[in-house]
C-alpha positions in Angstrom: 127.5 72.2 -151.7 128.8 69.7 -149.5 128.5 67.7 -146.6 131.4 66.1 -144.3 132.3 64.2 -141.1 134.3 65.0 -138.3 135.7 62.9 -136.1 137.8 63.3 -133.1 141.2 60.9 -131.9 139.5 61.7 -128.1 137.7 59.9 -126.1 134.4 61.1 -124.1 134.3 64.2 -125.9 131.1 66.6 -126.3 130.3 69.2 -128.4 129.3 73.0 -126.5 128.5 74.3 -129.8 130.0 76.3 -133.1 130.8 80.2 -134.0 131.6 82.0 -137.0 134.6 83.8 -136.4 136.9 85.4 -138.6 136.1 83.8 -141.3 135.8 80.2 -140.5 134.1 77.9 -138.1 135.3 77.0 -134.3 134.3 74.3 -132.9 134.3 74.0 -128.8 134.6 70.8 -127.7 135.4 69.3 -124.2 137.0 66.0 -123.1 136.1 64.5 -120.1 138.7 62.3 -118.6 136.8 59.6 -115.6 140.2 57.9 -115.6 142.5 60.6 -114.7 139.4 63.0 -113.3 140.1 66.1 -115.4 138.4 68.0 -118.1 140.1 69.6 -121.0 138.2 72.1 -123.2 140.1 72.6 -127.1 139.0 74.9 -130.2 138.8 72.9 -133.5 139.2 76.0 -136.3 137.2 74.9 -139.7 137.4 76.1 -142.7 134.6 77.3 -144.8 135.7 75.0 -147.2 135.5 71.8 -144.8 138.8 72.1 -144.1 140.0 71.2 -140.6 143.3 73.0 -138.6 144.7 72.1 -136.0 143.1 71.9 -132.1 144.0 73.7 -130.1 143.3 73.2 -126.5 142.3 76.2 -123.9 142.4 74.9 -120.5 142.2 71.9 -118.5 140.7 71.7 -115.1 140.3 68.4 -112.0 136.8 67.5 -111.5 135.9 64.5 -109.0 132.7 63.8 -110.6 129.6 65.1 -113.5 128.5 68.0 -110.8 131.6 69.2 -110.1 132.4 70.2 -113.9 132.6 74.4 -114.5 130.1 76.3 -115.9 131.5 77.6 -119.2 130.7 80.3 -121.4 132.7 81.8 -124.8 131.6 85.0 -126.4 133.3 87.5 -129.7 134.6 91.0 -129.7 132.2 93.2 -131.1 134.4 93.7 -133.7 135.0 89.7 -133.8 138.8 90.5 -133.6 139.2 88.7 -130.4 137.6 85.6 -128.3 137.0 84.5 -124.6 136.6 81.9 -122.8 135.5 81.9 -119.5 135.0 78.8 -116.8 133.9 79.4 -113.5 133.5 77.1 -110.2 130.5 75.0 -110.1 129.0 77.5 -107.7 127.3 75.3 -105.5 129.6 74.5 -102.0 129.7 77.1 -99.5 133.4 75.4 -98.3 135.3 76.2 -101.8 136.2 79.6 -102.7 134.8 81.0 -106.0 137.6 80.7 -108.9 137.2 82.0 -112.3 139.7 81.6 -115.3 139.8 83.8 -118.0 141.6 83.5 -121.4 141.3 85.9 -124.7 142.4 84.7 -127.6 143.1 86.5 -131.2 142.2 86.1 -134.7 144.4 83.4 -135.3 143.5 81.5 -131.9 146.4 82.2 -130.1 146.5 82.9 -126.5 146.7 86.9 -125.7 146.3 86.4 -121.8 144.5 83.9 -119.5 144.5 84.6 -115.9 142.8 82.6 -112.8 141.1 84.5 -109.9 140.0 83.3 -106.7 137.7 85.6 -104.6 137.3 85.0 -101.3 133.6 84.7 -101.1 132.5 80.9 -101.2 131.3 79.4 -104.8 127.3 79.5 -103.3 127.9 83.4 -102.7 128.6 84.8 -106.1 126.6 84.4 -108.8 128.5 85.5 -112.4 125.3 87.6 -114.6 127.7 88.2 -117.7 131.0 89.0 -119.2 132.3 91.3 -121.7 134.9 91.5 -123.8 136.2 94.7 -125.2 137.9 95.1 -128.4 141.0 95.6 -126.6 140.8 92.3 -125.3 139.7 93.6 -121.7 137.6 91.8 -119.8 134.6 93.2 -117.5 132.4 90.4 -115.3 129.7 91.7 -113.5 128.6 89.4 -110.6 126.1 89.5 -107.5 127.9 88.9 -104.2 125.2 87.9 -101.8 125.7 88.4 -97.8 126.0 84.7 -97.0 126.1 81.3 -98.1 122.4 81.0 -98.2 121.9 83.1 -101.1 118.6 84.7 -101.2 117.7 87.4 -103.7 116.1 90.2 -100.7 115.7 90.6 -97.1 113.9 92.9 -94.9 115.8 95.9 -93.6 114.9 97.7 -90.0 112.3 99.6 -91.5 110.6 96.6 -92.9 111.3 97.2 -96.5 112.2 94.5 -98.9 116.0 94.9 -100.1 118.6 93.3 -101.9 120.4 90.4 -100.1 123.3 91.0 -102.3 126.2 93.6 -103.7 126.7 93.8 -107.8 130.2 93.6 -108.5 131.8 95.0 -111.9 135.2 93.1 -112.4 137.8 93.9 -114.1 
């Protein structure tokens, strides 16, 4: 029916991709600062119609350089009533502690709750396998904690048997 441009007033931004949710488009889009050596990550809501609102920005982290940027994810309610965003640690140094920030936002893109955690296992040690968020707008991570900061997926026990190197943690 129709085609259309958008452009953004940023500069170095990059897309991470679209979703349907409640009835329009949002946009994810992240702006990487070299200058001032942060990152900010903002929602752009589009309308079915082409219309664009309003962005709206989620969180902005420091970064010294490309590999020390967060690993990001965003996922939808099950009953697409709520949305999350989730950045963790770059999960590589065995000197930095693992941090995690969480934020849920509702239909209207508004900010329910965001919350930052710090566990105090090193960024190589934990290793996040996925998130879920309720309708309710909980949150549950579940993670693998291994034993040290050489992670390694099994080891042998006394008896010779191959194990896990590693705990699975459910978050809340």
């Amino acid at each position: 029916e129709y085609s259309k441009e958008f452009e953004s007033d940023r500069k170095g931004v990059s897309s991470l991709g679209m979703r349907y949710f409640q009835g329009r488009f949002v946009w994810m889009l992240s702006e990487t600062n070299k200058k001032e050596d942060y990152v900010r990550y903002s929602l752009l809501p589009i309308g079915l119609d082409g219309k664009q609102a309003k962005m709206k920005d989620l969180a902005k982290f420091k970064y010294e350089g490309r590999d020390d940027l967060p690993t990001i994810s965003w996922e939808v309610s099950r009953d697409s009533s709520k949305l999350l965003f989730r950045a963790t640690s770059d999960e590589d140094r065995d000197e930095e502690k693992f941090r995690m920030f969480l934020s849920v936002m509702d239909k209207n893109l508004d900010v329910l709750w965001s919350q930052k955690v710090t566990m105090p296992y090193s960024e190589e040690r934990v290793e996040v396998i996925d998130a879920l968020l309720k309708n309710d707008g909980s949150v549950y991570v579940l993670a693998k904690i291994y034993e040290n900061d050489k992670a390694k997926e099994s080891k042998k026990n006394k008896k010779n048997k191959t194990v896990a190197a590693y705990d699975v943690a459910l978050l809340q």
